[in-house]
Z-matrix of the N, CA and C atoms (Angstrom, degrees):
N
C 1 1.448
C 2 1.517 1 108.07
N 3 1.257 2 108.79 1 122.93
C 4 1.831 3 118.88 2 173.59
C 5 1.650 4 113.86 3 -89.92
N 6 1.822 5 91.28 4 139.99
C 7 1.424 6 98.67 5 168.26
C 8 0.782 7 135.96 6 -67.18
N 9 2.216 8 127.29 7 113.46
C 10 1.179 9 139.26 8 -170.47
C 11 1.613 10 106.09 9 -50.45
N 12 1.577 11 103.38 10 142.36
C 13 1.621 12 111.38 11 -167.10
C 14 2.043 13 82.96 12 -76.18
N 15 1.402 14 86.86 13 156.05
C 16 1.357 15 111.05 14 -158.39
C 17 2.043 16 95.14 15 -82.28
N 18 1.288 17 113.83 16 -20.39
C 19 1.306 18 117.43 17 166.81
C 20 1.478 19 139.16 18 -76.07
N 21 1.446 20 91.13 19 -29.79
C 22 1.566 21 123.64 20 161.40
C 23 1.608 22 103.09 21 -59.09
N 24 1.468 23 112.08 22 -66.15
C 25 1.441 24 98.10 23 -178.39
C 26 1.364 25 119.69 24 -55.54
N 27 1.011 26 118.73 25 -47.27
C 28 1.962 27 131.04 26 177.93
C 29 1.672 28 95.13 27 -29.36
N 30 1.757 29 109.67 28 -61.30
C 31 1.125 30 125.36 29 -153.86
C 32 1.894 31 107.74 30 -64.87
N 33 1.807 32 104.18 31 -26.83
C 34 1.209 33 113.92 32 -171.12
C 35 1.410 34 96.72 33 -80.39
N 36 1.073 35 133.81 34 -29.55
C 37 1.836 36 145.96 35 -134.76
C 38 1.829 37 80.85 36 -92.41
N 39 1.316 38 102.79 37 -61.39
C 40 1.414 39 113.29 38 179.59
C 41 1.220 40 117.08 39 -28.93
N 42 1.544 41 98.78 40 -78.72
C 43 1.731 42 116.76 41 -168.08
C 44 1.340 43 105.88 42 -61.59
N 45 1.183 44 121.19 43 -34.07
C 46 1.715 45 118.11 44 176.09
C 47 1.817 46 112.60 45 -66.01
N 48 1.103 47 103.88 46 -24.54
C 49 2.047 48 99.36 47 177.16
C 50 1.226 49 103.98 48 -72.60
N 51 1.713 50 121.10 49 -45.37
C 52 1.152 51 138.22 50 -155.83
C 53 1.833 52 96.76 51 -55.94
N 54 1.711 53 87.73 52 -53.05
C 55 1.585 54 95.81 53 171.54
C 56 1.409 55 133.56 54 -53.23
N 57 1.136 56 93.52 55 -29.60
C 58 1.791 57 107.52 56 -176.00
C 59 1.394 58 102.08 57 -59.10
N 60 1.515 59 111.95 58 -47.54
C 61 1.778 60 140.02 59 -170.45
C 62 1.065 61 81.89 60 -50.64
N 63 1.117 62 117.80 61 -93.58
C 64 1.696 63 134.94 62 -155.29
C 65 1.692 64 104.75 63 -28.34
N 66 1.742 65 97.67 64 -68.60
C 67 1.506 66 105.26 65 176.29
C 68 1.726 67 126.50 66 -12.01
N 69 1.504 68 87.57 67 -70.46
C 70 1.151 69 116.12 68 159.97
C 71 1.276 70 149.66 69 -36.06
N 72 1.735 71 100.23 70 -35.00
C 73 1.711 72 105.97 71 178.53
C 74 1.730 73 83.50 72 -90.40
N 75 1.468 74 135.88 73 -35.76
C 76 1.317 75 121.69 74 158.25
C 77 1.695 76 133.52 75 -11.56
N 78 1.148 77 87.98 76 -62.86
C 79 1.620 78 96.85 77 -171.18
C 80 1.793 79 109.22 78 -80.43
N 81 1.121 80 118.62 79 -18.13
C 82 1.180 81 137.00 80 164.02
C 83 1.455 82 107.81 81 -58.06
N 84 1.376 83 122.18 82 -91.99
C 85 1.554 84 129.78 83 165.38
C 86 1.522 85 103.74 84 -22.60
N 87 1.618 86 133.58 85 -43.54
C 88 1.461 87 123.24 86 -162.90
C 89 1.547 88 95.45 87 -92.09
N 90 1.229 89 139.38 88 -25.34
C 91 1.293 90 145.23 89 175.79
C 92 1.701 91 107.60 90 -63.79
N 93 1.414 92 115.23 91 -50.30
C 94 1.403 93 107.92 92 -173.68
C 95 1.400 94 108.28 93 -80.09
N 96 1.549 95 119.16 94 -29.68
C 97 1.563 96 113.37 95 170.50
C 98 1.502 97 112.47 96 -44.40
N 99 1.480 98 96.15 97 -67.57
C 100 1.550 99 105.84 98 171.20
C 101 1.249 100 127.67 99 -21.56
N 102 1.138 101 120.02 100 -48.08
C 103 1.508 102 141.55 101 -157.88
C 104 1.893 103 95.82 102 -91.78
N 105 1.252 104 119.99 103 -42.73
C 106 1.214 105 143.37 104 -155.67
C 107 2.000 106 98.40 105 -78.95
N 108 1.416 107 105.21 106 -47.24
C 109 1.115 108 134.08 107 163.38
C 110 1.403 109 129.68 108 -35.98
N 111 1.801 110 105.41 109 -69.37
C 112 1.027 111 129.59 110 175.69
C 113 1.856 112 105.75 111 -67.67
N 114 1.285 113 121.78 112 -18.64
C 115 1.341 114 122.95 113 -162.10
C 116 1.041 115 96.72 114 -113.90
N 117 1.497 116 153.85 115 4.55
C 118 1.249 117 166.91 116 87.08
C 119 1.563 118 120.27 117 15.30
N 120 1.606 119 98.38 118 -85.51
C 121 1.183 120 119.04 119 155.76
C 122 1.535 121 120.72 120 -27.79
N 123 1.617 122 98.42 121 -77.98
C 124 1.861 123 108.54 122 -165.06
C 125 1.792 124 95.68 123 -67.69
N 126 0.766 125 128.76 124 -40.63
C 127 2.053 126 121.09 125 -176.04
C 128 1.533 127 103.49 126 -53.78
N 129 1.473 128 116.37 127 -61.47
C 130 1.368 129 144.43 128 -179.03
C 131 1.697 130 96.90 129 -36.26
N 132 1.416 131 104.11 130 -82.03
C 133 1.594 132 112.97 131 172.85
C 134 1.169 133 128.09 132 -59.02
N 135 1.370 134 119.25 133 7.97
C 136 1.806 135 114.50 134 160.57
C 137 1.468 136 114.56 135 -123.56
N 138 1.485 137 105.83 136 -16.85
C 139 1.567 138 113.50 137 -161.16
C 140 1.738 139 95.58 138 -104.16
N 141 1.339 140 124.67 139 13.70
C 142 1.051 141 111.32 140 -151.64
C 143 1.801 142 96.36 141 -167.95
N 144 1.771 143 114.21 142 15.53
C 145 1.475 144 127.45 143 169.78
C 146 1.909 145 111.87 144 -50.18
N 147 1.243 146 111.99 145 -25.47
C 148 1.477 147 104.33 146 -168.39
C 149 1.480 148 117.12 147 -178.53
N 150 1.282 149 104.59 148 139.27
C 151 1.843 150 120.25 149 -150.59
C 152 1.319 151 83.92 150 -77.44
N 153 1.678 152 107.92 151 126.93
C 154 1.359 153 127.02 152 168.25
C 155 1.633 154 121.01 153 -58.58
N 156 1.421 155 126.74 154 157.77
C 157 2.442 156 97.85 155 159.12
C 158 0.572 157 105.24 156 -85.58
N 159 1.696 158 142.30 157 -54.47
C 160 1.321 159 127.48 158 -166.16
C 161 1.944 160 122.04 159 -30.70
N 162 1.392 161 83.89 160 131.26
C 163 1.795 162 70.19 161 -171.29
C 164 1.711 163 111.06 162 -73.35
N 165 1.576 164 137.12 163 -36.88
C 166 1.262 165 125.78 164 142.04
C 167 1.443 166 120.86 165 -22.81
N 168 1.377 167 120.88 166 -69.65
C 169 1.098 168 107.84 167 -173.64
C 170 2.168 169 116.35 168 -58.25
N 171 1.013 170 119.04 169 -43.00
C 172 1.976 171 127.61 170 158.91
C 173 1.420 172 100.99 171 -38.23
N 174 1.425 173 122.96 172 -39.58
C 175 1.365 174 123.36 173 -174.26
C 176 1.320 175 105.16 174 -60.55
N 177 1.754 176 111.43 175 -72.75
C 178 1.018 177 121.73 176 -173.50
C 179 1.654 178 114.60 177 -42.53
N 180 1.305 179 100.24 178 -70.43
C 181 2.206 180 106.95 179 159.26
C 182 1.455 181 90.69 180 10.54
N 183 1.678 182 88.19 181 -107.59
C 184 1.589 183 108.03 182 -158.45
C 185 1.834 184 110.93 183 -45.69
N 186 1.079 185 126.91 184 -9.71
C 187 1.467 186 115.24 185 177.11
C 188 1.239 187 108.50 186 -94.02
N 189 1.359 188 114.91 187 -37.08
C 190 1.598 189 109.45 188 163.29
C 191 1.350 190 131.99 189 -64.05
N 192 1.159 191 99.75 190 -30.53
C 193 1.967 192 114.78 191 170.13
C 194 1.540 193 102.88 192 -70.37
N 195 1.250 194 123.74 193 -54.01
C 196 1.448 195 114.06 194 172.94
C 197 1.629 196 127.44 195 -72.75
N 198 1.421 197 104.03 196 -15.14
C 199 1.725 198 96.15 197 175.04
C 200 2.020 199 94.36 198 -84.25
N 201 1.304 200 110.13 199 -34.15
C 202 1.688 201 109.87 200 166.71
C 203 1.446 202 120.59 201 -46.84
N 204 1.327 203 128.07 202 -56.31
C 205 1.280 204 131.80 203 166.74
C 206 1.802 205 120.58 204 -53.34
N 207 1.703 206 120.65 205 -48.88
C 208 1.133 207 133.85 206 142.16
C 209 1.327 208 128.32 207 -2.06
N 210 1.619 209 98.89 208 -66.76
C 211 1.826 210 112.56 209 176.54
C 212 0.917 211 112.06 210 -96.48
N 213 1.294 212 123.92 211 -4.74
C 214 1.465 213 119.70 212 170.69
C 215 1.727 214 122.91 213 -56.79
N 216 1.905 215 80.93 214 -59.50
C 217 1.463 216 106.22 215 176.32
C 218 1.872 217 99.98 216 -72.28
N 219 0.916 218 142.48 217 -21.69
C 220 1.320 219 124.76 218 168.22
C 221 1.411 220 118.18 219 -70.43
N 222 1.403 221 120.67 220 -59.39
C 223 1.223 222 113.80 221 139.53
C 224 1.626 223 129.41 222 0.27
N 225 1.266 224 106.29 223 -94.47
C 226 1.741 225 102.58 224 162.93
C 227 1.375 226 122.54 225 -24.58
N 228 1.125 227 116.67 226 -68.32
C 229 1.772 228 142.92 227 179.67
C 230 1.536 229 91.82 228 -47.62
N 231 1.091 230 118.51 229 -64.90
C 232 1.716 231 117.74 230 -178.87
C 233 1.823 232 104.45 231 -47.53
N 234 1.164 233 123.68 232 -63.50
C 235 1.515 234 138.07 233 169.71
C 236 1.685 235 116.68 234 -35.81
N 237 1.334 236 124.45 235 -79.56
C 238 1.165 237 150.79 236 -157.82
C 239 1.999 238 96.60 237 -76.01
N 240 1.147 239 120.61 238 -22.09
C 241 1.653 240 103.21 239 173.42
C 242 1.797 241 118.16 240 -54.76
N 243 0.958 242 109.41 241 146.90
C 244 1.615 243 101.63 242 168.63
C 245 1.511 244 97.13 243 -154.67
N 246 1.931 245 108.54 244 165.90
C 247 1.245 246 119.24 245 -179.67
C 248 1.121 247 97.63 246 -54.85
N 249 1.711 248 123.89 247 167.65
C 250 1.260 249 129.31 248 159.88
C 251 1.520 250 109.62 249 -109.96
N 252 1.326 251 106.35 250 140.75
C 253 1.195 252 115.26 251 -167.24
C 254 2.035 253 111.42 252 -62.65
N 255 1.235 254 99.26 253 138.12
C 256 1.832 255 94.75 254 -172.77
C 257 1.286 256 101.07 255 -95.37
N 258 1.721 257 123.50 256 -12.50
C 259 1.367 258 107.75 257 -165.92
C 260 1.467 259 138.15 258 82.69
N 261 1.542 260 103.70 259 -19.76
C 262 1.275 261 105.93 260 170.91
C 263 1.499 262 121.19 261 -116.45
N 264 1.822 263 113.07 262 -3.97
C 265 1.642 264 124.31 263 -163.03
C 266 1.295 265 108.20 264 -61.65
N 267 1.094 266 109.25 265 149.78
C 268 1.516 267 117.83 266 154.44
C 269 1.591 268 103.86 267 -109.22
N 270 1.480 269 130.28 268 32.78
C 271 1.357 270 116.51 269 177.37
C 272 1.272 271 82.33 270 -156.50
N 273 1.244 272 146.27 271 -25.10
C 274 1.505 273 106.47 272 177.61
C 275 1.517 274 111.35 273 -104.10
N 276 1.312 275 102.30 274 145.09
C 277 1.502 276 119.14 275 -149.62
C 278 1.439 277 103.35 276 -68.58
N 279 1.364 278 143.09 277 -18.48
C 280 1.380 279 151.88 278 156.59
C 281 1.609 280 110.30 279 -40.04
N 282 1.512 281 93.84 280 -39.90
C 283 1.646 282 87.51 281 -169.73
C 284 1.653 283 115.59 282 -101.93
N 285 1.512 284 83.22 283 -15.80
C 286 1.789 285 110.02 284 -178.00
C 287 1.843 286 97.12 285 -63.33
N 288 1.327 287 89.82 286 -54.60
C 289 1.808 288 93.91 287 -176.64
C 290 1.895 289 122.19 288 -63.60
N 291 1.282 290 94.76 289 -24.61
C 292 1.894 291 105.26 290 172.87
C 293 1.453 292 121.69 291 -69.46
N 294 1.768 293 105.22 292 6.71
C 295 1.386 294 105.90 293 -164.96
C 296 1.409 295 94.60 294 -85.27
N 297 1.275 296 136.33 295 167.35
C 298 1.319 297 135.99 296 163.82
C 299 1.244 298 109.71 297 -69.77
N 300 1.023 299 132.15 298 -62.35
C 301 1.984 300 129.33 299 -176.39
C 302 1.611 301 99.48 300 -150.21
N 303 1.246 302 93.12 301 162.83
C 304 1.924 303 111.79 302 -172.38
C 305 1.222 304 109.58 303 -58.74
N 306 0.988 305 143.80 304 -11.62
C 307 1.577 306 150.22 305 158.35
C 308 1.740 307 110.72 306 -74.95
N 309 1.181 308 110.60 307 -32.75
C 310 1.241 309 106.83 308 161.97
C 311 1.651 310 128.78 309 -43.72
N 312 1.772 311 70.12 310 -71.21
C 313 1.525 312 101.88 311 -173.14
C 314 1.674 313 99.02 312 -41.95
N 315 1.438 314 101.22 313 -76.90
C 316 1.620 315 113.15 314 178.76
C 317 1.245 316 132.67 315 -20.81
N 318 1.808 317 101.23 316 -52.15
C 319 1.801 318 97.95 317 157.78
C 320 1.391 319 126.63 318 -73.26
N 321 1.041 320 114.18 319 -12.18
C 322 1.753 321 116.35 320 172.40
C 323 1.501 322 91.52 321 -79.57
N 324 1.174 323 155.25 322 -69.68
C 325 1.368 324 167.38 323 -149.25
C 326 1.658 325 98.93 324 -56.61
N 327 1.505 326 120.82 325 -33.92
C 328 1.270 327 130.00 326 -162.60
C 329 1.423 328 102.37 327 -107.45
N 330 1.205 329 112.17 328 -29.71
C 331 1.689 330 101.35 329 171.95
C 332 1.477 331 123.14 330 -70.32
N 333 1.704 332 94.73 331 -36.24
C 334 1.542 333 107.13 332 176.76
C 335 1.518 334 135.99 333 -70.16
N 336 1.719 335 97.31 334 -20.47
C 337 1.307 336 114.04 335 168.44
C 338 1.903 337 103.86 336 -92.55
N 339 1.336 338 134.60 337 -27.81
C 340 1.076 339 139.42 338 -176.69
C 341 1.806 340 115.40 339 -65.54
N 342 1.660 341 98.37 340 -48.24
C 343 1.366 342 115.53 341 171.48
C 344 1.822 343 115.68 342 -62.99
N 345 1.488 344 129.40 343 -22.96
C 346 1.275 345 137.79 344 -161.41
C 347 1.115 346 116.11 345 80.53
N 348 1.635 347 107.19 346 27.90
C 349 1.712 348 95.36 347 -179.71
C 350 1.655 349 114.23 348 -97.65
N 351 0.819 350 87.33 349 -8.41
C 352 2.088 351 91.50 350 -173.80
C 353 1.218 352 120.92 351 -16.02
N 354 1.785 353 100.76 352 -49.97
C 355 1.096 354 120.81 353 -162.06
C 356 1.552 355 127.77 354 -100.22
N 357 1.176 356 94.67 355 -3.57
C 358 1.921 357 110.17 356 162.90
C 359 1.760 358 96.01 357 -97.66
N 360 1.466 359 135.88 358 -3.82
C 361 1.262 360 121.91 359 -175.92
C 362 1.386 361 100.98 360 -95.46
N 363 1.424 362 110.51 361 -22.19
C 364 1.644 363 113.76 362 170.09
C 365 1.590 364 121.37 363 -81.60
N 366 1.136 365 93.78 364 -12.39
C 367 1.951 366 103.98 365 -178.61
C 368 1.644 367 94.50 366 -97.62
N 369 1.220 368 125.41 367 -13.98
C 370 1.171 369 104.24 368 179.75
C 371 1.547 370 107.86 369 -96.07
N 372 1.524 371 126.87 370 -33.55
C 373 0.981 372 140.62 371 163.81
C 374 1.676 373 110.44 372 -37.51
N 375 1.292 374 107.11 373 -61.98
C 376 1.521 375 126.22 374 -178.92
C 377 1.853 376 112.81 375 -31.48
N 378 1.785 377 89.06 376 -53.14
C 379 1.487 378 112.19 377 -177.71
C 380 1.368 379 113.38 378 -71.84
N 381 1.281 380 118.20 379 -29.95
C 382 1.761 381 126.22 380 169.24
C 383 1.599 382 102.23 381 -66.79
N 384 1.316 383 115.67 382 -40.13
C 385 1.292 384 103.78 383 -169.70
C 386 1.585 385 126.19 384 -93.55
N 387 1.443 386 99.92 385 -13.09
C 388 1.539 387 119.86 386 173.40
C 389 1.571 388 98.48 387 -69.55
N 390 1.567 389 109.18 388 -64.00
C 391 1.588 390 98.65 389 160.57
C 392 1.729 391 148.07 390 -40.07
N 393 1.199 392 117.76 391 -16.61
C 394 1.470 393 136.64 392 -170.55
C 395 1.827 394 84.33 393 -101.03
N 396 1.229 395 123.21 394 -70.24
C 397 1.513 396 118.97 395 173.00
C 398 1.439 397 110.65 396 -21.79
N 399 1.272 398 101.76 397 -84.96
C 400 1.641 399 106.00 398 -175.60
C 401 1.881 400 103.03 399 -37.86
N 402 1.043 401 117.31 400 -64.58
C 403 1.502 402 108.69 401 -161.67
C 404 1.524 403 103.51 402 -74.78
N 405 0.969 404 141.23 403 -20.85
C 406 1.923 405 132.20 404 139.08
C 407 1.274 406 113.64 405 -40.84
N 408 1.439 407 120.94 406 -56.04
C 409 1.686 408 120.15 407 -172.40
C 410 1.791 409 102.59 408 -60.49
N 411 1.191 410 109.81 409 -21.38
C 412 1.656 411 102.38 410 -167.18
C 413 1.462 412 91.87 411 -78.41
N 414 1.833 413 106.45 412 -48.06
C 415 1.783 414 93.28 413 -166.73
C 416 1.427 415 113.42 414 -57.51
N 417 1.442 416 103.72 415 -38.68
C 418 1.786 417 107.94 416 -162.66
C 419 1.545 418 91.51 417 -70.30
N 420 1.203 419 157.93 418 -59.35
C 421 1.640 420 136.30 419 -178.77
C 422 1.467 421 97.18 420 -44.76
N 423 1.180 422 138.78 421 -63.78
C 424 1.584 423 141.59 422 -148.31
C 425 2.075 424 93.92 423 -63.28
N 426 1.352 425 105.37 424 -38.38
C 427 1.293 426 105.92 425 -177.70
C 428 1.482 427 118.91 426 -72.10
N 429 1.477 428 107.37 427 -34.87
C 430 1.261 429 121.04 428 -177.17
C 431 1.513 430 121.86 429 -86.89
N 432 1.516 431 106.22 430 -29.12
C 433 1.687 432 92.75 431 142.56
C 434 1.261 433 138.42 432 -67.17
N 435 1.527 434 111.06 433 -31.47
C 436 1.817 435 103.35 434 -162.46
C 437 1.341 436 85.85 435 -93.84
N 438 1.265 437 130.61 436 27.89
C 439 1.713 438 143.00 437 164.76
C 440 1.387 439 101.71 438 -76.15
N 441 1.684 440 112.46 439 -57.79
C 442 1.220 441 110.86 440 -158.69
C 443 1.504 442 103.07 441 -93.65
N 444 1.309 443 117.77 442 -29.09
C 445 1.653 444 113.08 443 176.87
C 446 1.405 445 116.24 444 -73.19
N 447 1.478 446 127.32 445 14.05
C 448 1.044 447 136.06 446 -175.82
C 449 1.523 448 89.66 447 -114.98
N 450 1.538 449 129.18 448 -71.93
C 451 1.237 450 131.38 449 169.32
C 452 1.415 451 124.26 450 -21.78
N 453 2.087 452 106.92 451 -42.52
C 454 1.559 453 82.02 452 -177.17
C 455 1.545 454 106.21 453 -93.23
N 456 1.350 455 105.50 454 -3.98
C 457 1.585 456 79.32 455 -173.39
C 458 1.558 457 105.14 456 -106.50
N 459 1.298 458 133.10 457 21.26
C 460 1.861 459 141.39 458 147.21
C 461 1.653 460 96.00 459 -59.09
N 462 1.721 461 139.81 460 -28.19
C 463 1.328 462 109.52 461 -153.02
C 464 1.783 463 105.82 462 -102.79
N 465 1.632 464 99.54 463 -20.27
C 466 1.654 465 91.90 464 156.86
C 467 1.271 466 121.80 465 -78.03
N 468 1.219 467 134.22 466 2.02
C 469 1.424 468 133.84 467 -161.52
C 470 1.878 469 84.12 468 -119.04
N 471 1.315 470 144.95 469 -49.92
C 472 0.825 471 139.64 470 138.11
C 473 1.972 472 123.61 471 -9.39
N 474 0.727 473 105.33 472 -59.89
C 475 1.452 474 146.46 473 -140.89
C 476 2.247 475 84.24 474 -84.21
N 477 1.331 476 87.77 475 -72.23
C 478 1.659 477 103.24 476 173.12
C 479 1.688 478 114.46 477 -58.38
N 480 1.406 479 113.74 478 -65.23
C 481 1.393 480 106.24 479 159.08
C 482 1.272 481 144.30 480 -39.12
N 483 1.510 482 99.68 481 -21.88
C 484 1.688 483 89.13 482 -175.10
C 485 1.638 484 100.56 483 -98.68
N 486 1.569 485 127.66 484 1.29
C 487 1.373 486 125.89 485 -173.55
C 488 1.613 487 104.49 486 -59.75
């Protein structure tokens, strides 16, 4: 086994923080869904206990129940994305897990660091995950509006029901 060029590592040291970052704005995006989710639910289920008469106010109902359902499911969609497996990683755990046993894995892990690739497997990773970001950030706005256009119109329908 040959000593990894000392630039290669720099280059790996790099792409792996970058990753950490990324990781990170991950769990963020799945935290506010979460949260977004759960607040879905509880608004929905108090602001929204019983069909008003007014026929405006029935109107309003069903648009708030459907912008509620809306973010719900965006929500989800924000949650439920993940990398897709490339088949060839030695870092993402999809492909990490397809190995037959840890000796597998290990010699794939050692060729890839032996060859100088480590560090294009983390730039590609990077780019899978910069991608999954972006398409979370779209759901979580899409969720987080039909959050609030559901919100304002539960408090006249609210508002009518409880007369």
């Amino acid at each position: 086994m040959s000593e990894p060029d000392p630039m290669h590592l720099r280059r790996v040291k790099v792409a792996r923080q970058v990753n950490g970052l990324l990781n990170h704005f991950v769990g963020v995006f799945d935290a506010k869904a979460s949260a977004f989710l759960a607040g879905n639910v509880a608004a929905g289920s108090f602001l929204l206990r019983s069909l008003p008469e007014p026929l405006w106010a029935r109107v309003l109902f069903f648009v708030a129940l459907g912008a509620y359902a809306a973010s719900v499911l965006m929500a989800g969609a924000t949650i439920f994305p993940r990398l897709p497996k490339t088949g060839d990683s030695v870092l993402f755990w999809g492909d990490i897990a397809a190995n037959g046993s840890v000796k597998t894995y290990a010699d794939r892990f050692d060729a890839v660091l032996d060859a100088g690739h480590l560090d294009d497997q983390y730039l590609a990773q990077n780019y899978l995950t910069a991608r999954l970001i972006n398409r979370k950030n779209r759901c979580l706005r899409a969720c987080i509006i039909l959050f609030f256009i559901a919100l304002f119109s539960s408090f006249p329908v609210f508002l009518a029901a409880s007369k």
